[in-house]
N, C-alpha and C positions, 0 to 999 in steps of 0.2 A: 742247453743243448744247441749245438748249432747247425745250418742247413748243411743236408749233405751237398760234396762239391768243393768243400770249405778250404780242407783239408790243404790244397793246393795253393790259396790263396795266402793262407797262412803260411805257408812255407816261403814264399815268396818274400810275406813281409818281414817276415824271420829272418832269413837271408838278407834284407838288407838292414837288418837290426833295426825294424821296425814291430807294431805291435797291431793290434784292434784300436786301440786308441789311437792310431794314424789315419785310420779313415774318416773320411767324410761324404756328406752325400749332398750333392748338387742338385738342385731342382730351376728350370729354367721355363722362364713364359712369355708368350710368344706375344706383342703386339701388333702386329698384324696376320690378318689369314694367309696374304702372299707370304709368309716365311713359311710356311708348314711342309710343303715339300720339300724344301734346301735343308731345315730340320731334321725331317726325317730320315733324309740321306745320311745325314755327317752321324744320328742317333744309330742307324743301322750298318753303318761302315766297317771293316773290320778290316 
């Protein structure tokens, strides 16, 4: 089953003759404490 929401996502990747198996997930870590605001900007941007 997948989250609701999805639906959209998948369509998208659809559309560009992509699949689930094209995603990835990024995980990034910060070493220093000065980056954590400039972080959390670029993480909240839209």
């Amino acid at each position: 089953m997948r989250p609701a929401g999805s639906a959209n996502v998948l369509a998208c990747l659809a559309g560009a003759g992509l699949g689930v198996s094209s995603l990835v997930k990024v995980t990034t870590f910060l070493l220093k404490r000065e980056y954590a605001d400039a972080n959390s900007a670029i993480i909240t941007r839209r």
